[in-house]
C-alpha positions in Angstrom: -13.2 5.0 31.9 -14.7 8.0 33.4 -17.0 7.5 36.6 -16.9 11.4 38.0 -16.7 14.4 36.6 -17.7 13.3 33.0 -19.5 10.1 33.0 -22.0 10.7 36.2 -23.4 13.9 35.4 -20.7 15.5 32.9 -20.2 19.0 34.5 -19.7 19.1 38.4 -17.8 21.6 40.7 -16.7 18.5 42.7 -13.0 16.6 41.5 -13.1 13.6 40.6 -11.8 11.4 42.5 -7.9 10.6 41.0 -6.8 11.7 37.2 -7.8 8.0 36.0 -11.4 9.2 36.3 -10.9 11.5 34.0 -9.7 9.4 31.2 -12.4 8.2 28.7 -13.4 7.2 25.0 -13.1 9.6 22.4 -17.2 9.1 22.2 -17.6 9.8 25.8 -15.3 13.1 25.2 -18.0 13.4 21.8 -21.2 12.5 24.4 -19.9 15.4 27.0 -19.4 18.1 24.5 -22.7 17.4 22.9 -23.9 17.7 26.6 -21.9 20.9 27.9 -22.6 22.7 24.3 -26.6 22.4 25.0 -25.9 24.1 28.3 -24.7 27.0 26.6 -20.7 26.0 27.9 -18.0 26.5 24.9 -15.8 23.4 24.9 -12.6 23.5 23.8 -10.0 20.8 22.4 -6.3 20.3 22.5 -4.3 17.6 20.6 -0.9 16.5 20.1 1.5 13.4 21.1 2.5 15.0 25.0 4.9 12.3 25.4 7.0 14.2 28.0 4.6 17.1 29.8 6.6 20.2 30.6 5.9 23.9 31.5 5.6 25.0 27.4 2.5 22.1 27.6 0.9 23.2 31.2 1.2 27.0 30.1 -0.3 25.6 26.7 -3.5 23.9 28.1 -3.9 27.0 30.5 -3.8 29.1 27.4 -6.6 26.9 26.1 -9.3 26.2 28.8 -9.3 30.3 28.9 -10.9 30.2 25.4 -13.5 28.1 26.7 -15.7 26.7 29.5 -14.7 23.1 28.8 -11.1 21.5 28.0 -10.7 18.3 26.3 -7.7 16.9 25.6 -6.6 13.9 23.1 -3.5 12.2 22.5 -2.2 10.2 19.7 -1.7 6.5 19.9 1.2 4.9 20.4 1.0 3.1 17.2 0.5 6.5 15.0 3.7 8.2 16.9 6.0 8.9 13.9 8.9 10.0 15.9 11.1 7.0 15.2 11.9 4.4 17.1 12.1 4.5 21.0 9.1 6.9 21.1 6.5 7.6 22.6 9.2 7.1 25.4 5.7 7.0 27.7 2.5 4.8 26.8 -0.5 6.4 25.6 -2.3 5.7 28.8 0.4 7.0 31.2 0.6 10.1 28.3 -3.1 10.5 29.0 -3.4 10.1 32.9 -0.5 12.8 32.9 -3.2 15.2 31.1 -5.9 14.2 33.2 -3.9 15.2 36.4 -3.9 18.8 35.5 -6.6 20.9 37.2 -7.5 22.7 33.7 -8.4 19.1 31.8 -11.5 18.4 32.2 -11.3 15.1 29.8 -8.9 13.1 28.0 -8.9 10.7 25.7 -6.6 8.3 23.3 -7.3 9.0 19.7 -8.4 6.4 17.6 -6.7 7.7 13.9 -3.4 8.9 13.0 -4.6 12.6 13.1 -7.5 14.7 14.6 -9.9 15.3 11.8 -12.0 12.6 12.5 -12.1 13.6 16.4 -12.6 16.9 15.7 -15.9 15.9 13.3 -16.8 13.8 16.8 -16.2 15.9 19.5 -17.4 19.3 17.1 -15.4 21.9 19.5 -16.2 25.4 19.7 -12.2 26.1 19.7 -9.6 23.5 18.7 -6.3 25.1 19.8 -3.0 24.4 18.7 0.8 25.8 19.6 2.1 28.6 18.0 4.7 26.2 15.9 2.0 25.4 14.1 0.7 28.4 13.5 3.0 28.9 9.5 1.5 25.9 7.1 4.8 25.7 6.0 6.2 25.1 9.5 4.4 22.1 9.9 6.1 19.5 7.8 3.1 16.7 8.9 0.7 18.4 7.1 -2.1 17.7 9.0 -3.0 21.1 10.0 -4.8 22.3 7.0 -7.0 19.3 7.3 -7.4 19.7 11.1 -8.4 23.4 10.1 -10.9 22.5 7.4 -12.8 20.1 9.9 -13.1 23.1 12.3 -14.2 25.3 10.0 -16.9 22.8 8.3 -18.9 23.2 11.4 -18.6 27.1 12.3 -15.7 26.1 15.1 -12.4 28.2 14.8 -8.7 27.2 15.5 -6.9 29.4 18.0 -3.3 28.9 18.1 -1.6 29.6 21.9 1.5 32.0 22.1 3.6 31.5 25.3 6.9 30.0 26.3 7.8 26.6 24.6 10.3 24.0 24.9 10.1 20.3 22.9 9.4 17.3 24.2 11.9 15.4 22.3 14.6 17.7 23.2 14.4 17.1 26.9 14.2 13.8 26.2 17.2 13.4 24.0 19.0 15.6 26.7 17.8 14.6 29.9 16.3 10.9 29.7 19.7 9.2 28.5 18.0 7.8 25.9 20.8 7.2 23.7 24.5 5.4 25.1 26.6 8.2 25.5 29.0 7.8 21.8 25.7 8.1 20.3 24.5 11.4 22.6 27.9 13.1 21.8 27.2 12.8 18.3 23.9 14.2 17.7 25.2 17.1 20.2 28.0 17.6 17.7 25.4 17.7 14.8 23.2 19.8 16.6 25.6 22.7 16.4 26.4 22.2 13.3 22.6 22.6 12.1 22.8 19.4 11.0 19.0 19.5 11.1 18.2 22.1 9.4 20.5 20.4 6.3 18.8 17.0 7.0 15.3 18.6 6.2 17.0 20.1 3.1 18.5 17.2 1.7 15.3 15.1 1.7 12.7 17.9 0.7 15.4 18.5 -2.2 14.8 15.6 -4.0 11.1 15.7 -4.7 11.3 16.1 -8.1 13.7 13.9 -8.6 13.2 11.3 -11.6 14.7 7.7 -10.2 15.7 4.5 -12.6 16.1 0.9 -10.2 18.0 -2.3 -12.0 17.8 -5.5 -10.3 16.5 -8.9 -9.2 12.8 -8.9 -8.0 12.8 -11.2 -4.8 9.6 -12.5 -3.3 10.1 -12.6 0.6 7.7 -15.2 2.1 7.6 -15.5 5.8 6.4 -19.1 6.6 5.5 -18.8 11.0 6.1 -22.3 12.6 5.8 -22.1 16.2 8.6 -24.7 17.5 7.2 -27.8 19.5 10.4 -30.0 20.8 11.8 -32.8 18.8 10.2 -35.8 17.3 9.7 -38.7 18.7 11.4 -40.7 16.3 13.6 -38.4 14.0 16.6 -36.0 15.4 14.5 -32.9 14.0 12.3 -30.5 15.8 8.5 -29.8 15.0 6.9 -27.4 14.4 2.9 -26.2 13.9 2.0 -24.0 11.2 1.2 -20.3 13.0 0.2 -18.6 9.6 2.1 -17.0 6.4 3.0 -13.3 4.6 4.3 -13.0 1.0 5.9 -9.6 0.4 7.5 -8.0 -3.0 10.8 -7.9 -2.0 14.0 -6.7 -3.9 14.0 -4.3 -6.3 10.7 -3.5 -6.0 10.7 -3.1 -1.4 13.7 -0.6 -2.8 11.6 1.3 -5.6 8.4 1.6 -3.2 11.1 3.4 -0.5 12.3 6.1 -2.6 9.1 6.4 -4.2 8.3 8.7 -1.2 10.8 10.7 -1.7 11.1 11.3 -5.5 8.2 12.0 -8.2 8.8 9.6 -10.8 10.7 5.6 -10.3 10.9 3.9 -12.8 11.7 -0.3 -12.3 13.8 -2.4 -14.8 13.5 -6.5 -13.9 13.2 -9.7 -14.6 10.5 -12.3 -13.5 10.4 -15.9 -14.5 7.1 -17.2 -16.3 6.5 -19.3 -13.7 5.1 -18.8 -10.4 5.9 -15.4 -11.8 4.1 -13.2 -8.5 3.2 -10.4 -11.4 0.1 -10.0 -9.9 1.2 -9.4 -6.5 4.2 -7.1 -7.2 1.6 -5.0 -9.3 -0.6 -4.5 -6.5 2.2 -3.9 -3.9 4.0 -0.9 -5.7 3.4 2.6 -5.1 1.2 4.8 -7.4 4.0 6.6 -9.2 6.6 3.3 -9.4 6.3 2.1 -13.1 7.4 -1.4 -13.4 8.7 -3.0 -16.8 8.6 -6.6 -16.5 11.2 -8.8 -18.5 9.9 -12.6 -18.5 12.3 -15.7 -18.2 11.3 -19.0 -19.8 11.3 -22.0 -17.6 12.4 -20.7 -14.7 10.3 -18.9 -11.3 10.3 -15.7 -10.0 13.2 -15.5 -7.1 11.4 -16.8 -4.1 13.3 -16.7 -0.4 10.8 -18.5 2.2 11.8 -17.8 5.6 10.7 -20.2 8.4 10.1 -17.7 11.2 9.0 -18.5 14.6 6.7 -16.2 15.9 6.9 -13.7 19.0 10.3 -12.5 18.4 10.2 -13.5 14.9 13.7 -15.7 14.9 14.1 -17.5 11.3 14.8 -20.6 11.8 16.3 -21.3 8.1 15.5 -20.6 4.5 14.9 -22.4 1.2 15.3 -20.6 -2.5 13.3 -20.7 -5.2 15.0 -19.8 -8.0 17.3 -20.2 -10.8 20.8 -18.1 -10.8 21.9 -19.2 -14.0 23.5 -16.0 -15.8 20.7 -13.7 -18.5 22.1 -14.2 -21.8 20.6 -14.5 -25.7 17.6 -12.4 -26.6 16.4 -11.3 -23.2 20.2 -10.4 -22.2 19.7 -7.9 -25.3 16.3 -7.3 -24.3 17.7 -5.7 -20.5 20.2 -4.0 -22.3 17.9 -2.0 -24.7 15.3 -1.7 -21.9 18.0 -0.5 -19.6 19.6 1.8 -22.7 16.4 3.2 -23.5 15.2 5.1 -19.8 18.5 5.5 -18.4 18.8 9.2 -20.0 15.5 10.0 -19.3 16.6 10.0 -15.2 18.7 11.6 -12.7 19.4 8.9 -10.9 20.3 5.1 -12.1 20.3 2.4 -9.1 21.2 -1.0 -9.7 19.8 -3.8 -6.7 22.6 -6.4 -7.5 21.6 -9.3 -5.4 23.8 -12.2 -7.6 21.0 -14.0 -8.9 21.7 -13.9 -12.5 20.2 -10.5 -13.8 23.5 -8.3 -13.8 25.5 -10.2 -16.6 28.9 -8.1 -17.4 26.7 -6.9 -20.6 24.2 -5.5 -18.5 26.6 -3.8 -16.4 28.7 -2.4 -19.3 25.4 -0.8 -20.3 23.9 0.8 -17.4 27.7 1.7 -16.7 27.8 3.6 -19.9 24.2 5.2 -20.4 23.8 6.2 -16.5 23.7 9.9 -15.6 24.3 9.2 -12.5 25.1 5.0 -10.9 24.2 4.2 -7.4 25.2 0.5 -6.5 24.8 -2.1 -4.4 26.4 -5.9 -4.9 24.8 -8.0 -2.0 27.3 -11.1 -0.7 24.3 -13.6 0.9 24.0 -17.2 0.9 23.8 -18.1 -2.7 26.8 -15.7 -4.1 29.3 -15.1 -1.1 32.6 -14.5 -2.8 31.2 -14.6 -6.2 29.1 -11.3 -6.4 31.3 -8.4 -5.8 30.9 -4.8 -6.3 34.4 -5.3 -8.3 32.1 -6.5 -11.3 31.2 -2.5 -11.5 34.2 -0.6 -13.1 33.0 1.9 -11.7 30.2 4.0 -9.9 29.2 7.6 -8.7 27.8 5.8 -5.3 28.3 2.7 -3.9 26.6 1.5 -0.4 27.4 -2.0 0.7 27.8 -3.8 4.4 30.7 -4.4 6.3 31.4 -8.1 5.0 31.0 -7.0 1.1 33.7 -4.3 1.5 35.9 -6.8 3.1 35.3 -9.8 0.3 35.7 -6.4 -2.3 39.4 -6.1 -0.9 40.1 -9.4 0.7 41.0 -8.1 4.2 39.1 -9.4 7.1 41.3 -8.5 9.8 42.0 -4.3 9.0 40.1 -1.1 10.5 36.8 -0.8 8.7 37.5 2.6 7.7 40.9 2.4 6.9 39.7 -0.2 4.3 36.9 2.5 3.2 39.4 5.2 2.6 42.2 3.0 0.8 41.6 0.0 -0.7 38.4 0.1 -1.4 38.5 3.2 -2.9 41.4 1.6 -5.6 39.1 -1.5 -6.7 36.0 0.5 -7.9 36.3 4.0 -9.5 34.3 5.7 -7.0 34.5 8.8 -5.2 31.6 8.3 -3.0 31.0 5.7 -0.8 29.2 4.6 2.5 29.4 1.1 4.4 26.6 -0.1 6.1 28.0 -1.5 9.8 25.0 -2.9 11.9 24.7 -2.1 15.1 27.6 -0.1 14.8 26.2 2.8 12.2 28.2 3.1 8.6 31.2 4.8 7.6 30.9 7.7 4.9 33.9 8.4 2.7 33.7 10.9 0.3 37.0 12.2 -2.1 36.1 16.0 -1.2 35.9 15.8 2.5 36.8 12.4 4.1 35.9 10.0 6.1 32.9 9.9 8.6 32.2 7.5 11.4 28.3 7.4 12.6 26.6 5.7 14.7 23.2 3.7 14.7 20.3 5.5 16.4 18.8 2.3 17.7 19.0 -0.9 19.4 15.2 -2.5 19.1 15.7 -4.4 16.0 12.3 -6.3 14.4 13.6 -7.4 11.0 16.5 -6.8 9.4 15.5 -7.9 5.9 15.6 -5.1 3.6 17.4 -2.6 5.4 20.3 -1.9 3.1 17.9 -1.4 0.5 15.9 1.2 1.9 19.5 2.7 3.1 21.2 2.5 -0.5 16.9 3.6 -2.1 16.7 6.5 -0.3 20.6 8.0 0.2 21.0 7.6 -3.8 19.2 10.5 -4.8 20.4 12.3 -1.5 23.7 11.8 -2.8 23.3 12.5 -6.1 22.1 15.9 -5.4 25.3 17.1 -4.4 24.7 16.8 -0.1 27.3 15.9 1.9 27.9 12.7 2.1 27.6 12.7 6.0 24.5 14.0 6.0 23.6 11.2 3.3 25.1 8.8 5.9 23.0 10.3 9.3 19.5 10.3 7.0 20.6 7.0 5.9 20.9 5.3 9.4 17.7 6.9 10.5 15.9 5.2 7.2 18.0 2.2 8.5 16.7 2.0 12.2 13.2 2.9 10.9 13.0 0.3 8.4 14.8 -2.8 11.4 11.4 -1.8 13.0 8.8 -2.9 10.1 8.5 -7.0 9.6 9.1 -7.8 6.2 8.3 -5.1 3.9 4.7 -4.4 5.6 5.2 -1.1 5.1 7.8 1.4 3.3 9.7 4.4 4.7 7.8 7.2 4.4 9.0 10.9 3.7 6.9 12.7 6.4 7.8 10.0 8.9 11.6 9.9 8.5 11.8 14.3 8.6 10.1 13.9 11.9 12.3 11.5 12.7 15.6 13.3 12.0 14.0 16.3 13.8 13.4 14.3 17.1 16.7 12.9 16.8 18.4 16.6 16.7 16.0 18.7 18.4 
């Protein structure tokens, strides 16, 4: 909290007394300006993340108090920092306290919102002052700055944008703060002058208008929190107190709300059960442009996985299903078929969610086999199918992302080189010329018939939840792919969808298109 400069008397020639005393609440910053204006002073406001300050920031600020009498400063929350994970690499208040220290800051605070609007409509600054990157609308691939600009302008202030030397903070961070083990480092170098980026950014903007079709089981993920107590007294089992529950559309429909950012229209094939159905909630979790058609089983439930999870570091403890895996067949086999049939040309894209629980009879994949423009595929090997549910059921496919372990079931090797098994064997089981396995920790492995093999390597360690990440992978990649891109660059966007999505519990959230660009530009910058 401020106790000199601002919060005593506002505007003194003395300095305060360390940088801390300049750090305060956005509506102290608002309370000051309101203050300095009425004494005829012009206050001026800067806003950005600052996670690493450098010269380009100092020269910056400089640049700014001489538009003004006053300089406030904000920075963005940790929370709202979209550059992926492992940033901000500093805390909001170290990020802020760095500001403060500098002799033209009169004030900083830590924004409460995502972006500036609101703060600007607060603090009402004469000048709000931006770099020159942002400068272009099209430059900025947030999008905040017309909104930031329009708040300005709504009360007579204007938007000045600095024009001095800069340098970015996240790529003397990738280059001189070690932040990634050095296989990883070497990598990104060697993308990096290959304007990798620059084809990254390409890939994903190209696939806005895409129209996207998604086959498969609709799973409702419930996390059950039981903090462990110790064992019972009288049984050899542990207890455990109840700590509190979340219910999330999973499957098919945690894939279709992924690509949804990416692509204009996704459409969703599946199958419920009429009871404990969950219709209600998966209509209210999917995005605005996801249209879902519903097929209904008689006498049995909607897929339901509930996961006992203790809390803190959110270790499951075990699972029970609720379900029945029984294989479709009869009238609503033919039902999927014609429903499947009857969008499948009116798509780019066709991606089947395979997760073995019934839906994908052989009819069903002889039909979206035959009618799809382009098939993306996944056959997920879990606890209820392993060694039954193979992506050997699809004859063939234009894309197929799996893990490690379903590549190795698809060939029966356990013992050979990951990607000697991508490149031969796999390759001769399913009629595919693309392909990419998912590998953990360890990244995935991109083959591709025109140009090879590809080995890359996770972007991060700090791993939340990793329920759902091969479906955001295989979501977003599928269009990528089916675009014509390379399949590396498919592979590196799709381990930085991966490493964003082990960082979201459940499916609390989606990966978002704005998010994962500024990702892939911190991680190349």
């Amino acid at each position: 909290m401020m106790t000199s400069a601002i919060q005593q008397d506002y505007f003194t020639e003395e300095a305060p007394g360390c940088a801390r005393d300049k750090v305060a609440s956005v509506q102290e910053l608002a309370r000051a300006a309101a203050y300095y204006r009425a004494q005829g002073h012009t206050v001026v406001l800067a806003h950005g993340v600052f996670d690493l300050v450098h010269m380009g920031h100092v020269r910056h600020l400089e640049a700014a108090r001489a538009k003004g009498d006053i300089l406030f400063v904000t920075v963005t929350p940790d929370q709202f920092v979209n550059k992926g994970p492992g940033r901000p690499v500093f805390p909001e208040h170290f990020r802020a306290e760095m500001l403060a220290a500098l002799e033209c800051v009169q004030g900083v605070a830590v924004n409460l919102w995502p972006s500036a609007e609101n703060t600007i409509e607060l603090i009402r600054p004469d000048v709000y002052v931006k770099g020159q990157d942002y400068a272009g609308q099209n430059s900025d691939i947030t999008g905040k700055i017309s909104p930031e600009r329009q708040a300005v302008k709504a009360y007579g202030g204007r938007i000045v944008f600095t024009d001095d030397i800069t340098f970015s903070s996240s790529s003397l961070i990738n280059r001189h703060l070690h932040v990634f083990e050095p296989r990883v480092q070497a990598y990104l170098t060697r993308l990096r002058e290959r304007d990798a980026l620059g084809r990254a950014l390409s890939a994903i903007e190209g696939i806005a208008d895409m129209r996207v079709m998604l086959v498969g089981d609709a799973i409702i993920d419930e996390y059950q929190y039981a903090e462990p107590m110790g064992k019972s007294a009288k049984e050899n089992i542990i207890a455990s107190r109840f700590a509190g529950s979340e219910v999330f559309a999973g499957g098919v429909i945690a894939a279709a709300n992924h690509v949804a950012s990416f692509c204009r229209e996704v459409k969703v094939v599946t199958c419920l059960g009429e009871q404990d159905s969950y219709e209600k909630l998966i209509r209210e979790s999917v995005k605005p442009n996801v249209d879902v058609e519903f097929l209904f089983r008689s006498g049995a439930p909607t897929t339901r996985k509930s996961r006992f999870v203790a809390p803190g570091h959110l270790r499951k403890l075990f699972e029970v299903y609720f379900f029945d895996e029984t294989p479709l067949e009869g009238a609503i086999e033919q039902r999927l078929c014609d429903a499947i049939a009857a969008s499948a040309g009116d798509v780019d894209v066709v991606i089947v969610t395979d997760f073995g629980h019934g839906m994908m009879t052989p009819k069903a994949i002889a039909t979206v086999t035959e009618t799809a423009p382009f098939l993306a595929v996944n056959a997920q090997s879990n606890s209820a199918n392993l060694g039954y549910n193979l992506i050997t059921k699809y004859p063939r496919a234009d894309y197929i992302c799996i893990d490690g372990p379903e590549a190795r079931l698809a060939v029966h090797d356990k013992f050979s080189e990951l990607s000697t098994i991508v490149s031969g064997p796999l390759r001769k089981v399913v009629d595919c010329e693309r392909i990419i396995v998912t590998h953990g920790e360890r990244g995935c492995i991109a083959h591709a018939a025109t140009n090879g093999i590809h080995e890359i390597p996770a972007f991060t360690s700090q791993v939340i939840d990793t329920v759902g990440a091969g479906d955001a992978f295989l979501s977003v990649t599928s269009p990528i792919v089916a675009s014509g891109v390379d399949i590396e660059i498919a592979g590196f966007v799709g381990n930085a969808v991966g490493a964003m999505k082990v960082g979201i519990v459940g499916h609390r959230e989606s990966v978002e298109k704005i998010p994962l660009m500024k990702y892939c530009t911190t991680l190349l910058k």
